[in-house]
C-alpha positions as CSV (number, residue, x, y, z in Angstrom):
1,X,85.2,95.3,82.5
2,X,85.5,96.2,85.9
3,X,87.1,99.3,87.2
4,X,90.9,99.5,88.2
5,X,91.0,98.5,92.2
6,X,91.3,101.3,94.4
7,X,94.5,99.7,95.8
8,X,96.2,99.4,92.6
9,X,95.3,103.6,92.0
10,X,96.8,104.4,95.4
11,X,99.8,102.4,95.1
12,X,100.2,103.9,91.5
13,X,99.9,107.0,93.0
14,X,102.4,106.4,96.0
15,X,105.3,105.0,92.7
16,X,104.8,108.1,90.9
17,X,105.4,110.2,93.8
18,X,108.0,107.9,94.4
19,X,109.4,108.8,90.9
20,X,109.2,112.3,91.2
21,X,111.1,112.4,94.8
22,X,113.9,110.4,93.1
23,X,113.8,113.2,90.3
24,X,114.4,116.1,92.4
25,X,116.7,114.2,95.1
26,X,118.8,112.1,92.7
27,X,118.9,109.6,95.2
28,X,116.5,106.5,95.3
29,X,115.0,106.9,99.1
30,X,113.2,104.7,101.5
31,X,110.0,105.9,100.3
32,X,111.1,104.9,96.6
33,X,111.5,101.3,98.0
34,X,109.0,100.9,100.1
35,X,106.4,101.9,97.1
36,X,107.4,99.6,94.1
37,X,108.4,97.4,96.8
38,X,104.5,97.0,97.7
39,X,103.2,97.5,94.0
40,X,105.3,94.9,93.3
41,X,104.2,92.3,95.6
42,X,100.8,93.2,96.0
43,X,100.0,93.2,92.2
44,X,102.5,90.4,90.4
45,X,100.4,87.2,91.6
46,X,96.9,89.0,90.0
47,X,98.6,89.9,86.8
48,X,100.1,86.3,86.6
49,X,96.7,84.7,87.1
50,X,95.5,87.1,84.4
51,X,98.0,85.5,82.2
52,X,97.5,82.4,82.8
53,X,93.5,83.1,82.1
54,X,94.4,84.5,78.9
55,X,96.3,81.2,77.9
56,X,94.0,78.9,79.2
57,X,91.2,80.9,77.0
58,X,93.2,80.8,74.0
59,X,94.7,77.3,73.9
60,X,92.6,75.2,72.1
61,X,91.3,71.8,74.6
62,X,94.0,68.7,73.3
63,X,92.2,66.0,71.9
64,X,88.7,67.9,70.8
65,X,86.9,66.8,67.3
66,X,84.3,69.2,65.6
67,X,82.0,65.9,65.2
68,X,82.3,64.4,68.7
69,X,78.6,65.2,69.6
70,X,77.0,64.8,66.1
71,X,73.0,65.8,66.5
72,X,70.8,62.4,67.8
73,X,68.2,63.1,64.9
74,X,70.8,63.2,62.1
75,X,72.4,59.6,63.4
76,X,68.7,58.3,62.8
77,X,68.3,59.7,59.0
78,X,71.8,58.2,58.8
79,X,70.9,54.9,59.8
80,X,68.0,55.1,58.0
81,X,69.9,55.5,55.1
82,X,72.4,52.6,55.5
83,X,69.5,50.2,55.5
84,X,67.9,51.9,52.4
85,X,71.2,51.7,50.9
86,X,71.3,48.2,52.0
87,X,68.0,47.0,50.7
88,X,69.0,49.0,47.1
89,X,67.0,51.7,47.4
90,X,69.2,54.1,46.8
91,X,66.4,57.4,46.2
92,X,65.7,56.5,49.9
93,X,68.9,56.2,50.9
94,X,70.3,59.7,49.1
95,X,67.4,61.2,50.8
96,X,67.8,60.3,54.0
97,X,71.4,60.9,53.9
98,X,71.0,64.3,52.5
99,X,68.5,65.3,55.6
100,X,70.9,64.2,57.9
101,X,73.6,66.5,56.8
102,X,70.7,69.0,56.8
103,X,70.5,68.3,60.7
104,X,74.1,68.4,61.0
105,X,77.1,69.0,58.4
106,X,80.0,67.2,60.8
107,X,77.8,64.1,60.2
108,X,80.9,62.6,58.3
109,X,79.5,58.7,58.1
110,X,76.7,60.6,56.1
111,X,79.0,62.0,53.4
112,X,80.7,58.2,53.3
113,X,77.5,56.6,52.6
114,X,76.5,58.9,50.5
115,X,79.7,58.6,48.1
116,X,79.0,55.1,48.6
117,X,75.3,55.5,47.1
118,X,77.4,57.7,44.4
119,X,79.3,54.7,43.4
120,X,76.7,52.5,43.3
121,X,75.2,54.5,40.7
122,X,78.2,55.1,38.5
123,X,78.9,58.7,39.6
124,X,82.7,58.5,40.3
125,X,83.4,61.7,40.7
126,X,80.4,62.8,42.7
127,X,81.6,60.1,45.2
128,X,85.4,61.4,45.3
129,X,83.5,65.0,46.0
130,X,81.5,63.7,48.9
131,X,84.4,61.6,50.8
132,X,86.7,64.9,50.2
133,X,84.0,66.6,52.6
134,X,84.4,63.5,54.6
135,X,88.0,64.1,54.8
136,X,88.1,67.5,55.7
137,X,86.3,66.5,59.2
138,X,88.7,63.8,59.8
139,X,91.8,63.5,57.3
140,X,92.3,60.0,58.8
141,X,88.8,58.7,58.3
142,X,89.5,55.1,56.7
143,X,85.9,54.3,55.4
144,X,86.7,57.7,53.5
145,X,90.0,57.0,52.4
146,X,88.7,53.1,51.2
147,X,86.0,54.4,49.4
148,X,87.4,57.3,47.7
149,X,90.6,55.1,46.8
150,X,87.9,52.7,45.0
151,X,86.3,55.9,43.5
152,X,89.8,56.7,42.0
153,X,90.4,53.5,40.3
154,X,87.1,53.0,38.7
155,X,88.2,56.4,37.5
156,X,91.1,55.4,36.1
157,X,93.3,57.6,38.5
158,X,95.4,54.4,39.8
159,X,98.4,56.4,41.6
160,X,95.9,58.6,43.5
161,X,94.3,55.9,44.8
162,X,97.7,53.9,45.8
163,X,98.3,57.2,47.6
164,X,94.9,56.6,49.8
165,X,96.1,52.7,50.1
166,X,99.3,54.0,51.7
167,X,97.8,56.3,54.2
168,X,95.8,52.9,55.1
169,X,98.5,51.1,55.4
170,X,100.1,53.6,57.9
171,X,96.5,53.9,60.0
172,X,96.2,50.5,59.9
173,X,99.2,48.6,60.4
174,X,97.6,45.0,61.4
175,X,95.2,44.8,58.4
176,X,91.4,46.3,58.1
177,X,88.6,45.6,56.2
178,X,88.7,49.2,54.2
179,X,92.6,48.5,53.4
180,X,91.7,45.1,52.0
181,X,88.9,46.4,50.3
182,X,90.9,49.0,48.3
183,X,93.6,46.6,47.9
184,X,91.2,44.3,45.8
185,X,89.5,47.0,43.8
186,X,93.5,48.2,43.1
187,X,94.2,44.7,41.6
188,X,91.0,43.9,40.3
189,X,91.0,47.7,38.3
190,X,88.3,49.6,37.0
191,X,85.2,47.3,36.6
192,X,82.8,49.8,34.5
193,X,85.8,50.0,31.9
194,X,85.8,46.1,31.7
195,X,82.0,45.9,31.5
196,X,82.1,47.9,28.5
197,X,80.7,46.0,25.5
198,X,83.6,46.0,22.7
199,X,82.5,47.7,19.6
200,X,82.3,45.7,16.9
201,X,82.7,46.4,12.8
202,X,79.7,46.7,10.4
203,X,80.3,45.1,7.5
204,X,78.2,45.2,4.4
């Protein structure tokens, strides 16, 4: 911090002497004017600027994203997981995935394609876990929303995922590919249920 000006201390000093003359007068004299008068005028712009620092300081910037500038290295063990992912290797692709987020948490795609891995290997709830994380970066994410909402109804847990479908339908008003895709899995219901073998009776 800087010391107070010497101009502020004097003119201080000149509206406290100021003060007192009015005390013992009981009338409010030139001198009275003359030095708030200054303190006034000389001071009010540098306290306004002050304020205006303050605010500028404190005001979070419009628009900014905690995953704006995700790290160049964990994009790489991200993509590298989408092809493992791709080509079925899904060891590979956890792996990857799971560095990545290593290199940088806001990696949000990273938590998506690893929910999507999740899925893939009938791990429901892990997946609604990992695009929850997801969401928490960006509640509007729609590859989250889609998978999760096809987490939920291979779950069983319908109305949670129409809820996810909604929110879809509101961030995407023209149609996208993660609205349609949750759309189908909502009609088509859970598949693991229907893959089920039905249990049949012994008899002797």
């Amino acid at each position: 911090m800087e010391d107070v000006p010497t101009g502020l201390v004097a003119c201080l000093h000149r509206a406290m002497t100021a003060r007192m003359a009015f005390s013992s007068r009981g009338s409010f004299g030139r001198v009275n004017a003359d030095g708030l008068l200054e303190l006034r005028m000389r001071f009010k712009p540098r306290f306004l600027l002050l304020g205006a620092m303050a605010f500028t300081l404190g005001a979070p910037v419009a628009g900014q994203k905690s995953d704006d500038q995700i790290l160049p290295r964990s994009v790489e063990l991200q993509k590298q997981g989408e092809a493992h992912y791709s080509a079925g290797r899904f060891d590979d692709a956890t792996n990857s995935l799971e560095t990545a987020l290593a290199v940088d948490p806001r990696n949000r795609t990273a938590f998506v394609d690893l929910a999507r891995v999740a899925s893939k290997e009938k791990l429901f709830g892990k997946a609604i876990r990992l695009t929850n994380k997801a969401l928490l970066l960006d509640p509007n994410d729609t590859n989250a929303l889609s998978v999760q909402g096809e987490a939920m109804v291979e779950m069983g847990a319908s109305a949670r995922a129409q809820a996810n479908l909604q929110k879809l339908k509101t961030l995407c008003p023209q149609g996208c590919t993660q609205l349609s895709a949750l759309s189908s899995a909502l009609t088509r219901g859970p598949t693991v249920a229907a893959a089920k073998p039905a249990t049949t009776t012994k008899t002797n």
